[in-house]
C-alpha positions in Angstrom: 95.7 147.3 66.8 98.7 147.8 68.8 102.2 146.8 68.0 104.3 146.7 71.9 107.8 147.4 71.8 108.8 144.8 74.9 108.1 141.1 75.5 106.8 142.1 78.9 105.9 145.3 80.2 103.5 146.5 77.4 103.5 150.4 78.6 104.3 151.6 74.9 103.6 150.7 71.2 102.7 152.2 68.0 99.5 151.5 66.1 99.4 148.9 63.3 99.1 151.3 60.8 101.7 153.7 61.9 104.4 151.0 61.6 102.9 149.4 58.0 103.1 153.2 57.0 106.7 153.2 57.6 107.5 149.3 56.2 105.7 150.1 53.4 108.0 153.8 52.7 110.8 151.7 53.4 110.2 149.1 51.1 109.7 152.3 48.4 112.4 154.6 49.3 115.0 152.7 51.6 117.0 155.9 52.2 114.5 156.3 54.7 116.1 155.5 58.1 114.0 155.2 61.4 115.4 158.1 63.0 113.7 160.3 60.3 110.5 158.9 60.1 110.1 159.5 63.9 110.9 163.0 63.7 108.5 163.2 61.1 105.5 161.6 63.2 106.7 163.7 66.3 106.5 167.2 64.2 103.1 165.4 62.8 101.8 165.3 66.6 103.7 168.3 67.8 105.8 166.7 69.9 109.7 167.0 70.7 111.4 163.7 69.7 113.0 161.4 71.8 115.9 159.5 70.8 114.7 156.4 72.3 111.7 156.5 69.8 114.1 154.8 66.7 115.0 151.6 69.0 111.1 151.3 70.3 110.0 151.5 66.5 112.5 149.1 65.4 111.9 146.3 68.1 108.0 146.9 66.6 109.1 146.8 62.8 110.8 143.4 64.2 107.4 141.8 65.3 105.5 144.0 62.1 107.6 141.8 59.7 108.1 138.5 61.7 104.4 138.5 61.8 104.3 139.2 58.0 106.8 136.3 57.6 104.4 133.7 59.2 101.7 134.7 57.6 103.4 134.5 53.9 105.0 131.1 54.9 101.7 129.8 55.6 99.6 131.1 52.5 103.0 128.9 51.1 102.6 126.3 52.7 98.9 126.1 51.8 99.7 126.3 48.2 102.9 124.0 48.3 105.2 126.7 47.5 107.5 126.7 50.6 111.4 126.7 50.5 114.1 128.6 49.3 115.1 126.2 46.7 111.0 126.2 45.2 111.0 130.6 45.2 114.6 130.5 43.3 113.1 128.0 40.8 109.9 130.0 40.3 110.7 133.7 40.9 110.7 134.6 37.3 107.6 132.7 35.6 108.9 134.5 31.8 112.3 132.4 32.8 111.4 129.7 34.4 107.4 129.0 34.2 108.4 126.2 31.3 105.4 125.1 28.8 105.0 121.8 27.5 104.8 123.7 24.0 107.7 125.8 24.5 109.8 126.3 21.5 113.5 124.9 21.7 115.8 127.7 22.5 119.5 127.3 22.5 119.6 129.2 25.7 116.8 128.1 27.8 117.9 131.0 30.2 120.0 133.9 31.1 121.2 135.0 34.4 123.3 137.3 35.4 125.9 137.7 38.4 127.8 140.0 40.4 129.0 141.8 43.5 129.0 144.9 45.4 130.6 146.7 47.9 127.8 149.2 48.8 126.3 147.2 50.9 128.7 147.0 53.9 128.5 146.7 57.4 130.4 147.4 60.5 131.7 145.3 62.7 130.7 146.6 65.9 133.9 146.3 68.3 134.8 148.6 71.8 136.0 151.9 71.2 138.2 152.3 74.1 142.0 152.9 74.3 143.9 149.2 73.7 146.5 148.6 75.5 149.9 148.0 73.8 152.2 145.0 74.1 156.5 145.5 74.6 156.9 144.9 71.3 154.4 147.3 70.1 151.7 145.8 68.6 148.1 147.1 69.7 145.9 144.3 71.0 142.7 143.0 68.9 140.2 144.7 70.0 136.8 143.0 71.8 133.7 142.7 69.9 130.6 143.8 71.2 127.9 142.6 68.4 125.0 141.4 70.4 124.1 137.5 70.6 121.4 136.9 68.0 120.1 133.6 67.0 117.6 135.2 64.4 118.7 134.4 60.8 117.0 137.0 58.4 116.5 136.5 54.7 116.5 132.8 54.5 114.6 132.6 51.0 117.2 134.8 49.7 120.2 134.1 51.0 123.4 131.1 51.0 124.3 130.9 54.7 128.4 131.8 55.6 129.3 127.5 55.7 127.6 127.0 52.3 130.2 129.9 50.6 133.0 128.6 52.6 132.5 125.1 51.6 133.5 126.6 47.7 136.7 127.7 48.8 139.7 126.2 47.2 141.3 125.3 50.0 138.3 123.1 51.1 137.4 121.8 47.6 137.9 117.4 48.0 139.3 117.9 44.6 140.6 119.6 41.3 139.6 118.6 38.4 142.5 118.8 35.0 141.6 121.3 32.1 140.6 119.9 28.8 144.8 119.9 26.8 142.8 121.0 23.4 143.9 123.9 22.0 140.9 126.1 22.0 140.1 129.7 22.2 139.0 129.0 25.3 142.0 127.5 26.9 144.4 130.1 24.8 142.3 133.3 27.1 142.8 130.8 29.9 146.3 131.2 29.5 147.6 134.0 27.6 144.5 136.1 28.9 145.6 139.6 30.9 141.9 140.9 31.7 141.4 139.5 35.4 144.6 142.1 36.2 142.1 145.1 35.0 139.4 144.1 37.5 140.7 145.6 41.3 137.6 144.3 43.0 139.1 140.5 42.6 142.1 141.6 44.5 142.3 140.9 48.5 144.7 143.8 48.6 141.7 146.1 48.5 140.1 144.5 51.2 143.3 144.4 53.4 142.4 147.8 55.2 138.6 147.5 55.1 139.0 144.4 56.5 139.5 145.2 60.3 136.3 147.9 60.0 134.0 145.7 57.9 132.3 142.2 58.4 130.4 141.9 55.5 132.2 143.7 52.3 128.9 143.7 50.2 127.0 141.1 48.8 127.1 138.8 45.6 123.6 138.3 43.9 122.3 136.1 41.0 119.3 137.9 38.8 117.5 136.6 36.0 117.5 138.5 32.9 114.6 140.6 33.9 116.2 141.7 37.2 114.9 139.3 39.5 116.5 138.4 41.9 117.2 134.8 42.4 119.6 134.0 45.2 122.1 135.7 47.1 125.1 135.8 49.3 127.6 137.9 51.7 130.8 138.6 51.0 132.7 137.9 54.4 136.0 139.7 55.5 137.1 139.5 51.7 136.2 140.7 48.5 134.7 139.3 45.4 136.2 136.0 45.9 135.1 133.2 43.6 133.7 131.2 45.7 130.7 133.1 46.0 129.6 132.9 42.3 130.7 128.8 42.4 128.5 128.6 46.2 125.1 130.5 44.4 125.6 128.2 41.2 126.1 125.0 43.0 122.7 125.8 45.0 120.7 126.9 41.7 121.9 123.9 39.7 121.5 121.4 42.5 117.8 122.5 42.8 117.3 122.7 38.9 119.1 119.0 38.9 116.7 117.2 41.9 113.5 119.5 40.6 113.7 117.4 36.9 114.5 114.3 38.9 111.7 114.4 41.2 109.4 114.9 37.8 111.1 112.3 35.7 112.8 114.5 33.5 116.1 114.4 31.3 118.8 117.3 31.4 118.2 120.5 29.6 118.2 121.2 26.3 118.9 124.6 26.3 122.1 126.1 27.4 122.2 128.1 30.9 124.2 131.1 30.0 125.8 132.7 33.1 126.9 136.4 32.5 129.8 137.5 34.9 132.1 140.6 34.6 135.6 138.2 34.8 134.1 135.4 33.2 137.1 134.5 30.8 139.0 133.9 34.0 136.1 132.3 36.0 135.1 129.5 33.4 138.7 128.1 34.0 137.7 128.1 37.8 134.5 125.9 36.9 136.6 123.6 34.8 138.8 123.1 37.9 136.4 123.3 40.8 134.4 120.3 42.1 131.4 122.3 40.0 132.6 121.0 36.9 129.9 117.9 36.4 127.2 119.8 37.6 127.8 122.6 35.2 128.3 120.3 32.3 124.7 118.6 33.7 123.3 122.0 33.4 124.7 123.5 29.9 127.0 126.0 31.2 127.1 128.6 29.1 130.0 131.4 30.1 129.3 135.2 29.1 130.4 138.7 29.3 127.8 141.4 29.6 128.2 144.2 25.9 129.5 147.2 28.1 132.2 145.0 30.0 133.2 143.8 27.1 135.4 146.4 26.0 137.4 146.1 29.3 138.6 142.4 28.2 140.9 141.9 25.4 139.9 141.4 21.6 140.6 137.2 21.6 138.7 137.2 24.6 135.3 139.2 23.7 135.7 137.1 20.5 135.4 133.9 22.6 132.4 134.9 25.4 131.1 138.6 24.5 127.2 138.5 24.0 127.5 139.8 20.6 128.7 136.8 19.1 126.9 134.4 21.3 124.0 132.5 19.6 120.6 132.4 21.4 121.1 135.2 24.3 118.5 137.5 22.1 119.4 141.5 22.4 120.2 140.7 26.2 123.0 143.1 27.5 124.2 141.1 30.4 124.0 144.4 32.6 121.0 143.7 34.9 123.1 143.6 38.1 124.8 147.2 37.6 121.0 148.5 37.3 120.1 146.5 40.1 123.2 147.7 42.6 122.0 151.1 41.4 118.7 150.8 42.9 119.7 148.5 46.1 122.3 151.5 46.7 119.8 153.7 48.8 119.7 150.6 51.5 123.8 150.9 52.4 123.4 154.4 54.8 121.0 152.1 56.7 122.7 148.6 57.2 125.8 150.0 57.1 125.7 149.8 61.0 123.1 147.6 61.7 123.3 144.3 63.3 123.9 141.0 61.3 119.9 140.3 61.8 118.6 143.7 61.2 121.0 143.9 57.7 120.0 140.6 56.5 116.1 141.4 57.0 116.4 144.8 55.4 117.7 143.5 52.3 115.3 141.0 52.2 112.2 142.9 52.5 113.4 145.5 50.1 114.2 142.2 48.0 110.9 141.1 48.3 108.9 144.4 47.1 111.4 145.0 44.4 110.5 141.6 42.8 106.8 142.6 42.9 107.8 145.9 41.0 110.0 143.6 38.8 106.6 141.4 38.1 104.8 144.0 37.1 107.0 145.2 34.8 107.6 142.1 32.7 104.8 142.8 30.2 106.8 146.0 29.6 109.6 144.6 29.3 108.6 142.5 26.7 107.1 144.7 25.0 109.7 147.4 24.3 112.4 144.5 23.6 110.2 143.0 21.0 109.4 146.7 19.5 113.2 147.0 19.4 113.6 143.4 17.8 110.9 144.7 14.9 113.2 147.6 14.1 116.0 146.1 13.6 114.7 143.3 11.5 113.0 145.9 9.3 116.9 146.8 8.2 117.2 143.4 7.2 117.6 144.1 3.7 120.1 147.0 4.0 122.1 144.6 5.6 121.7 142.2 2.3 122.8 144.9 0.0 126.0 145.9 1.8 126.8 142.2 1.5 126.3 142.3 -2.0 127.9 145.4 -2.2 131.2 143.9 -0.2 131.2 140.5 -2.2 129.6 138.7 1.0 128.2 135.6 -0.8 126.5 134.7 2.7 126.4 134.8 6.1 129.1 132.0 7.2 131.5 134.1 5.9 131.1 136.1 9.0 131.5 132.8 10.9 134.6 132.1 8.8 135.9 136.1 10.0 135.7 135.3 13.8 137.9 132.1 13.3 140.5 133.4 11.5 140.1 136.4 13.6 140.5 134.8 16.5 143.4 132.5 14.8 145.6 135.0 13.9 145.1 136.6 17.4 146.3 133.4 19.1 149.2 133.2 16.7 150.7 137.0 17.6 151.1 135.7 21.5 153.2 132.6 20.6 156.1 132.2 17.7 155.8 128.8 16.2 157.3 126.0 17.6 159.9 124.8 14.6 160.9 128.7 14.4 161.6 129.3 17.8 163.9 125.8 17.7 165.5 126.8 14.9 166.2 130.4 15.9 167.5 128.8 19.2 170.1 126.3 17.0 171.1 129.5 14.8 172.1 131.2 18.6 173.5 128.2 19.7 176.1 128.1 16.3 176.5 132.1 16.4 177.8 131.3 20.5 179.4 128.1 19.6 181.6 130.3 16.7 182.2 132.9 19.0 183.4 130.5 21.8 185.5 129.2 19.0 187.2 132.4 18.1 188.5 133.3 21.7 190.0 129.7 22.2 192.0 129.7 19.2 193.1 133.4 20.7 193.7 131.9 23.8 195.7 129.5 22.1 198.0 131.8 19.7 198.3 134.0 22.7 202.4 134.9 23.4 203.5 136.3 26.8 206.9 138.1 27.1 209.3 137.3 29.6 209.6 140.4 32.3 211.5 139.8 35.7 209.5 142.8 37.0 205.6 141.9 36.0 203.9 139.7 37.4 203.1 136.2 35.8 199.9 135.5 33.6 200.7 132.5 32.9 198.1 131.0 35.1 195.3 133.3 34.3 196.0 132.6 30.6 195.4 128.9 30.9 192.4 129.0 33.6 190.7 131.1 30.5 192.1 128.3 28.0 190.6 125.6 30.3 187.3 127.9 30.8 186.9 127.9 26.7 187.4 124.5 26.4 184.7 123.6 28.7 182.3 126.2 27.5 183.1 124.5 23.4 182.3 120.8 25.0 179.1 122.2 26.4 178.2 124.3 23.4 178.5 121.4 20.9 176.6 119.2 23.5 173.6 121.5 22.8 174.2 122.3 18.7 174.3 118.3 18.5 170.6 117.9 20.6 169.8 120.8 18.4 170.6 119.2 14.9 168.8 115.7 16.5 165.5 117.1 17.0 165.9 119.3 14.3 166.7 116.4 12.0 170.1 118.2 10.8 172.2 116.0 8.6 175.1 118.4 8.2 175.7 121.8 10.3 174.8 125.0 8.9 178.1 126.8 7.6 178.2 130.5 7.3 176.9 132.2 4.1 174.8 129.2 3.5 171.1 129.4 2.5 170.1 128.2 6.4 172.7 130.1 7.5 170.9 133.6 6.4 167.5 132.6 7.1 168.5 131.5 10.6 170.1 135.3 10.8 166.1 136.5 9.7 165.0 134.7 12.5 167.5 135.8 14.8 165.6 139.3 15.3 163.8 137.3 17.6 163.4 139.4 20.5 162.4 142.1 18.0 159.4 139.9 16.2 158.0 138.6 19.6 157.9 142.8 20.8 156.3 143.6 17.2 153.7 140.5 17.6 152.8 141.9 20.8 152.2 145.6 19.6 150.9 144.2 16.9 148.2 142.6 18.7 147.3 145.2 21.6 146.8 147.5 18.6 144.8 145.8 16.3 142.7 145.3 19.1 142.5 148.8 20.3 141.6 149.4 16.7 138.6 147.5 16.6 137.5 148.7 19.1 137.9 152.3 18.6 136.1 151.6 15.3 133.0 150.4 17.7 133.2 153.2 19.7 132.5 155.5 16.5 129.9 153.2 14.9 127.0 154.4 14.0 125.2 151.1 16.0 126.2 153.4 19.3 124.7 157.0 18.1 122.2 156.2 20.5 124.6 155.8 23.3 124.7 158.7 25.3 127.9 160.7 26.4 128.6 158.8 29.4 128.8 155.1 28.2 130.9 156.6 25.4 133.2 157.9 28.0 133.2 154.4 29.8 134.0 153.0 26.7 136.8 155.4 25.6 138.2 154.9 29.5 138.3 151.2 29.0 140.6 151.9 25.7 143.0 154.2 27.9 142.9 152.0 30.8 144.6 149.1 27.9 146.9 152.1 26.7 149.4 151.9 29.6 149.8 148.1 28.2 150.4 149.4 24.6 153.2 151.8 26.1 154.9 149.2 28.0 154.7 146.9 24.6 156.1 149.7 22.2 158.8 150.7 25.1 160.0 146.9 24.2 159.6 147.1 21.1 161.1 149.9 20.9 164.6 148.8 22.4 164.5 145.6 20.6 164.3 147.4 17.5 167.5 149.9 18.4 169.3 146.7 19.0 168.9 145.4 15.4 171.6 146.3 12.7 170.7 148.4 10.9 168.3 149.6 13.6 164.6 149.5 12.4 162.4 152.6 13.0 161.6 154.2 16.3 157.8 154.5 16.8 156.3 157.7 18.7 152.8 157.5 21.2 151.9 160.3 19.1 152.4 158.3 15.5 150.0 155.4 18.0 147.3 158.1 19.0 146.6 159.1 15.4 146.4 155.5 14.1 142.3 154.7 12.8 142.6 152.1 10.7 144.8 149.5 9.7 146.1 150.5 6.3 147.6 153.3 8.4 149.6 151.0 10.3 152.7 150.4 8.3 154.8 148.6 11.1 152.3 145.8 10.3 154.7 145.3 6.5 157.5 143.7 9.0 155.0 141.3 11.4 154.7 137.3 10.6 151.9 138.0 7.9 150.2 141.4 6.9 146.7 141.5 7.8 146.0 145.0 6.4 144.4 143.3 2.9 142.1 140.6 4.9 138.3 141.4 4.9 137.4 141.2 8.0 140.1 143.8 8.9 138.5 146.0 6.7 136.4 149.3 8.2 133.7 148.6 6.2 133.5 144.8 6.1 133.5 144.7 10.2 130.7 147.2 10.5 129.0 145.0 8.0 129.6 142.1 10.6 128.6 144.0 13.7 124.9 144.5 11.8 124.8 141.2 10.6 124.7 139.6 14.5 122.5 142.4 15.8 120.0 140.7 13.2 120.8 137.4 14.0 120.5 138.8 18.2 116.6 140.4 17.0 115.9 137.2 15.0 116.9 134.7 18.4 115.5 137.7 21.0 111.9 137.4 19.4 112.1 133.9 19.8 112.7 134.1 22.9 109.8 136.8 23.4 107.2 134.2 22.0 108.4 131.7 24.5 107.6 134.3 27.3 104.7 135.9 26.1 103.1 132.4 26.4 104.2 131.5 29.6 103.0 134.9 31.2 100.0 134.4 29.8 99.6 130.7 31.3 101.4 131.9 34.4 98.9 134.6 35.0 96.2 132.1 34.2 97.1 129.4 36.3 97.8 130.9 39.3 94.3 133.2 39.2 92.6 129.6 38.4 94.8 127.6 42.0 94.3 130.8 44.3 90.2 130.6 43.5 90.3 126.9 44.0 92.4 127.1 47.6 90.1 130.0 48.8 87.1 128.1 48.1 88.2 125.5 50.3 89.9 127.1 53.2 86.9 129.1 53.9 85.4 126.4 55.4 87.9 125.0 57.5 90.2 128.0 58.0 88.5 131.1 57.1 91.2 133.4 58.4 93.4 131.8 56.1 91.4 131.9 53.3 91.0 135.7 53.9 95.0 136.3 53.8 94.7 134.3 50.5 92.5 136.6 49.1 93.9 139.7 50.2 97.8 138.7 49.5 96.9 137.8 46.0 100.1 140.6 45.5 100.9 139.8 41.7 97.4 139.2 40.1 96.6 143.2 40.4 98.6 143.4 37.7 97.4 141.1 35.5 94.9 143.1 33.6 97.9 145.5 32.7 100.2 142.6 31.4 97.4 141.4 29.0 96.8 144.7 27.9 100.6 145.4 27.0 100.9 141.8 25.9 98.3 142.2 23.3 99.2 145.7 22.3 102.7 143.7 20.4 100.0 142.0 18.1 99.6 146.1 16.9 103.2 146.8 16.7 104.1 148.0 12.6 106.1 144.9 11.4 104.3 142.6 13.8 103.7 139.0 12.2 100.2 137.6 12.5 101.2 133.8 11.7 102.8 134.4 15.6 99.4 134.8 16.9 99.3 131.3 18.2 101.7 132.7 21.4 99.1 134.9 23.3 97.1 131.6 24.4 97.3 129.7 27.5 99.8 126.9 27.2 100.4 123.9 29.6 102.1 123.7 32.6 105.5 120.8 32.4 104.4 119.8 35.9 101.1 119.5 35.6 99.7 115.8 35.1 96.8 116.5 33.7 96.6 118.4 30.6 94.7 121.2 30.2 92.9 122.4 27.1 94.9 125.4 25.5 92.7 128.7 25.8 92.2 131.8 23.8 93.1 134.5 26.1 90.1 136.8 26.2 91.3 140.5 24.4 90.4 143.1 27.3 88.3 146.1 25.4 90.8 148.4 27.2 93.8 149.7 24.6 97.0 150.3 26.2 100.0 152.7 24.9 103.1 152.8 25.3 103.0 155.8 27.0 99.9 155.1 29.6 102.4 154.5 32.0 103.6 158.0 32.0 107.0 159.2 31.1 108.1 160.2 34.2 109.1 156.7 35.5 110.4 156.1 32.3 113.2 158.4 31.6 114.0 157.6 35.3 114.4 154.5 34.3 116.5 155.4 31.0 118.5 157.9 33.3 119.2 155.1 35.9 120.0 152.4 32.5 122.9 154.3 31.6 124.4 156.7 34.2 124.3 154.3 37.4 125.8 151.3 35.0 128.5 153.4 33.6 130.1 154.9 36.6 129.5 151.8 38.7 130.7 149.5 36.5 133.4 152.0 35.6 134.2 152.1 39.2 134.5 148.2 39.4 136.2 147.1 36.4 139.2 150.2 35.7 
């Protein structure tokens, strides 16, 4: 067939096939502009190409995918699978296809968010010369982006007045954070990381924002890099209403889906991975979202490699390593996902709203089917890598036993006192910072003391030729006196709240302590140091651990840039504490950068003698003991991730099975009363070619060395939660065909290790120094 290129005059049009060859290069390499393609077909045919070729392809590409579009909503609506909201509840079945004999996990699910600039597109406005007012100032200039009714992307994508309705100004009200003093609430306010990240900041966007409409987009993936739901990022940049518009929608689904059935809440937490997460859990407390999220479990993350951009007290509170339930997830599925969406932004970059939206989409689309047919390997090499480091379970025991570890919530015990004495180096105690205020208060009240009685004893001689003092003598009499009234006023409220029966006389027992306490600028500078470098130890001592000799070069230097990037703050706090400690008498030692640079571990750190408490003898400060710790979760993270892998396996299986089982029923009986239908049913059955590969993969585990036969019971078919009528549980049959791990060939896979670690590292580097 033929595929015309205007509504009414049909004197040109390419062939069906010429313009499914191109959708379906573009949905595989999306570098691949129009422009090029024709060229190619021309130099095919031996033709010279014509520029008005790319605009006759694309009006056909239009009708090519608008007529794919009906037909897929159709087959939908056949099989009752229409909607946004139904294809974001059901994208991932591993995720989301839940069994009536699931196990209880203590994250029923892991998504992760971001957003990204790549993706941009030009605002299309008149290029000529604007004229310029009296006092200036060049007029706006006109747009000229052509009227277009068409919306594209609808499944995947939260129109502009759903975002907008999540901004603060337009929010009907703000809810008060929770007054407990938790680690939580202590990042919420004494937390520095949401300076680090530049791509929260409108200044950015301040230039770009006369050139570009959209700025990028924000998406929501599942663990395994689906993609869920998505949104643009209008005139602004990652603002955080985006992230609080695309969880409202997924929660609101979730919410009216288990209403609909009958169902409770969740039982499992939803744990929501987000670069700036520390910051934007305090925006969820506050927002309108707030009930909906507690509804839904909200569980607030940071991905492993971000991580060491945020501050120790806040990877303590919401890094993935010390988060029970999220498996050996690394939170980092939207860095690999931007690195393979990339190759679309030469191509929308100036296309219209329409043409962008449906790009994206269709790209979207594909990329989920090559997602699907991946998810039997995915499982498979995370539940090899589970195996492995189980099988070091008992190294782990011995080092315990070696470190006087009686057992594992001693760990547990390490990260709250960790965490305690963290939150104690930002704040001085309240009855010592009182007290050192009464002990200034009496040192100014003395001193105001000893220049009125100078005042007083002071003797001016008579001279007919100088001038007079004697009224500047008693204006600085009266001055004194006012300032002792106002001085004892304030030593009096002092000694009330401090309940002080009689004042503190000099040489007294409170009379020198309150002078140790009085180096109060100096202890508030050392705290601080203190802190930003026990922190930066820690993590230095990650960077060297032998947990990251696998790491390659790159996320190393991502790493060790994160550490500098905190450096500048660890130069401003020993510039302070430097001064503050000239100022004491005697002065107390200078420190040098250099004497900083050289510092590995904490015994080394002698400034630590004159903080609040030394820390340098506690065992979770220890080299050894906090490698220990770092092994220990990575076990726990194997233990929960094959878990979690057993929970999937099953519902793949039953996923695979149930859907094989509905499309045979529904093509049996459309093929008598719409046997066109019933064809497209057949032929667009786009995820059961791979099928026969997942069960190969899926039963190739059950060979693994380490592999646990009582776990058998997971590769059968399970039930379906929204099916009524309960089905027997099958034994899936074991195809005779043996797969390996590397049958899939090696290529594609060190591709895929390449694109894992390089495209994260320098895009997330990028983003969040």
């Amino acid at each position: 067939g033929i595929i015309p290129v205007a509504p009414l005059c049909h004197t040109f049009g390419f062939t069906i096939r010429t313009v499914d060859l191109y959708h379906k290069l573009f949905v595989r390499c999306a570098r691949l502009g129009m422009q090029s393609f024709c060229k190619s077909i021309c130099d095919i045919h031996g033709v010279a190409y014509k520029p008005y070729l790319s605009t006759q392809l694309s009006a056909a590409f239009d009708l090519y995918v608008a007529i794919l579009n009906a037909v897929r909503n159709r087959t939908r609506e056949v099989l009752g699978h229409q909607g946004r909201d139904w294809r974001m509840l059901n994208a991932c079945p591993p995720c989301q296809y839940r069994l009536q004999e699931d196990d209880k996990l203590d994250v029923r699910m892991i998504v992760t968010m971001d957003g990204n600039d790549s993706l941009r597109r030009v605002e299309r406005k008149e290029d000529t010369l604007q004229d310029v007012e009296k006092d200036g100032e060049a007029l706006p200039q006109t747009l000229r982006e052509r009227l277009d009714h068409r919306v594209g992307g609808e499944d995947y994508f939260a129109s502009r007045s759903e975002t907008t309705a999540w901004d603060e100004a337009n929010w009907p009200h703000t809810d008060e954070l929770p007054a407990a003093d938790s680690p939580a609430t202590h990042v919420w306010e004494e937390g520095r990381c949401e300076d680090r990240w530049e791509n929260m900041k409108d200044t950015n966007t301040v230039r770009s924002a006369a050139k570009f409409f959209e700025h990028g987009w924000f998406v929501v993936l599942c663990r395994h890099m689906t993609l869920l739901l998505a949104c643009d990022m209008v005139k602004s940049g990652e603002l955080y209403q985006y992230p609080l518009c695309l969880l409202s929608i997924f929660l609101g689904a979730e919410k009216a889906e288990r209403e609909k059935r009958g169902e409770q809440k969740p039982n499992g937490r939803l744990a929501v991975v987000y670069d700036i997460m520390c910051k934007f859990s305090k925006t969820v407390c506050r927002s309108p979202l707030n009930s909906l999220a507690i509804w839904g479990m909200f569980l607030p993350v940071i991905g492993t490699m971000h991580g060491y951009a945020h501050e120790q007290a806040c990877q303590l509170v919401f890094l993935m390593l010390y988060i029970v339930g999220v498996g050996l997830e690394d939170g980092e599925g939207c860095e690999r996902y931007f690195s393979i969406t990339n190759s679309l932004a030469p191509i929308t970059r100036y296309q219209s709203i329409f043409h962008r939206r449906q790009s994206i989409a269709e790209f979207a689309y594909y990329h989920d089917l090559q997602t699907y047919s991946n998810l039997s390997k995915f499982i498979y090499g995370n539940y090899k890598q589970a195996l492995c480091i189980i099988c070091s379970k008992h190294l782990v025991r011995s080092r315990m036993q070696e470190s006087g570890i009686s057992s594992p919530e001693v760990f547990y015990a390490w990260l709250v006192e960790e965490g305690e004495y963290l939150r104690n180096l930002c704040k001085t105690p309240p009855k010592e910072t009182i007290e050192m205020e009464y002990s200034a208060k009496l040192d100014a009240l003395q001193s105001c003391q000893r220049r009125l009685a100078e005042v007083c004893k002071a003797w001016i001689p008579y001279s007919a030729t100088a001038r007079d003092k004697t009224n500047t003598l008693e204006t600085k009499h009266r001055n004194e006196q006012e300032n002792e009234r106002k001085l004892i006023a304030d030593v009096q409220a002092f000694e009330e709240r401090l309940e002080i029966s009689s004042r503190w006389i000099e040489g007294s027992e409170q009379w020198l302590k309150a002078k140790k306490m009085c180096q109060a600028e100096y202890q508030k500078a050392l705290d601080k140091l203190e802190g930003l470098l026990v922190a930066r130890m820690f993590e230095m001592g990650r960077l060297n651990s032998s947990m990251l000799l696998c790491i390659g070069y790159k996320m190393r230097k991502h790493i060790a840039k994160a550490i500098k990037t905190r450096s500048k703050s660890i130069q401003a706090a020993m510039k302070a504490y430097n001064e503050a400690a000239a100022a004491l008498r005697p002065p107390r030692r200078i420190i040098q950068w250099e004497e900083v640079l050289d510092l590995t571990f904490l015994s080394e750190f002698d400034l630590l003698r004159d903080s609040r408490e030394d820390i340098r003898e506690r065992q979770w400060a220890t080299p050894k003991n906090r490698q220990i710790m770092l092994e220990f979760f990575k076990l726990i993270r194997a233990e929960k991730e094959l878990q979690r892998l057993h929970v999937e396996i099953r519902r793949l299986l039953t996923f695979m099975h149930d859907e094989e089982h509905e499309l045979h029923i529904r093509c049996t009986a459309l093929e008598v009363d719409n046997p066109p239908l019933a064809l497209q049913l057949q032929h667009l059955q786009e995820r059961i070619r791979f099928n026969a590969l997942h069960r190969r993969r899926l039963f190739a585990i059950k060979k693994l060395p380490g592999f646990d036969p009582h776990n058998i019971n997971y590769f059968r078919v399970g039930t379906y939660v929204g099916r009524q009528n309960s089905m027997a549980v099958d034994e899936v049959e074991e195809s005779g065909d043996v797969w390996f791990e590397d049958a899939d060939g090696g290529e594609d896979d060190e591709d895929d290790l390449n694109a894992r670690w390089t495209t994260v590292v320098d895009t997330a580097t990028a983003d969040a120094l």
